[in-house]
C-alpha positions in Angstrom: -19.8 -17.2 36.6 -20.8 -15.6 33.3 -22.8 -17.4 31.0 -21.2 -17.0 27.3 -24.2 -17.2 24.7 -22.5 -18.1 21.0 -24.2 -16.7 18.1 -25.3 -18.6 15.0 -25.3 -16.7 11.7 -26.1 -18.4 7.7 -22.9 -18.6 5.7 -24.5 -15.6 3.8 -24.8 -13.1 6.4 -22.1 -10.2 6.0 -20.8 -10.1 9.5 -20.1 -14.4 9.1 -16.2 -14.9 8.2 -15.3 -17.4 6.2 -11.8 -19.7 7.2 -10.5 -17.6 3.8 -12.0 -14.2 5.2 -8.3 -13.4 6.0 -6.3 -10.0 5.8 -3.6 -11.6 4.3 -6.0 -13.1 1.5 -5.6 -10.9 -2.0 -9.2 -10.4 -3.4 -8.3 -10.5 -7.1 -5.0 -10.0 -9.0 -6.0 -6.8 -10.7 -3.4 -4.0 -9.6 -4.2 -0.2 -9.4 -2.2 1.5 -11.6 -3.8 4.7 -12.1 -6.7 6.2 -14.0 -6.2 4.4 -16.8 -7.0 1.0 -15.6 -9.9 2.2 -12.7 -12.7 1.0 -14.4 -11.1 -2.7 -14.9 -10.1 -2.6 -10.7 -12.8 -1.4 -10.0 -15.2 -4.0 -11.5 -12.7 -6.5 -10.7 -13.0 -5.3 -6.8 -16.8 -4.9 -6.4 -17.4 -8.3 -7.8 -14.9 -9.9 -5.6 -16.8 -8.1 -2.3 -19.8 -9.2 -3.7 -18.7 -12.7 -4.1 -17.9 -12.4 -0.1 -20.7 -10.5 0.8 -18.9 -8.1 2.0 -19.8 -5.5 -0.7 -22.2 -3.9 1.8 -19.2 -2.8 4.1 -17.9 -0.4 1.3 -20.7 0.9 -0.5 -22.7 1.6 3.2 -25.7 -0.6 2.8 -24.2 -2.6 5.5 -24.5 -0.5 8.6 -23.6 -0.9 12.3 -26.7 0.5 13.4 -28.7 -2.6 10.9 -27.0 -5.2 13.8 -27.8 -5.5 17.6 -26.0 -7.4 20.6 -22.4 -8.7 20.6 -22.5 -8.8 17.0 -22.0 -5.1 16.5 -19.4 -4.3 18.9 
């Protein structure tokens, strides 16, 4: 029979999901409209991904490649 390994990872590693890390979850309440609010949903968004650490996913600091094993796939 297989052995199944489990991986740890710290509460502040991007790949760890939080119980609220859900697709259902809105990030913040700031709509798109259009150009003229951009600037307000987009500070608005990157400060919510930050808050998540989950940031790195977006902007491409957070690469496949970065993580090995199980993790990546």
């Amino acid at each position: 029979m297989a052995e199944l390994t489990v991986a740890t990872l710290k509460h502040h590693h991007p790949l760890y999901l939080q119980s609220s890390d859900t697709p259902g979850i809105a990030l913040h309440t700031v709509k798109l409209t259009g150009p003229e609010n951009y600037g307000l949903w987009s500070r608005s968004m990157r400060l919510a991904l930050l808050v998540k650490d989950k940031l790195g996913f977006v902007d491409g600091t957070c690469l496949k490649s970065t993580y090995k094993g199980n993790l990546a796939t």
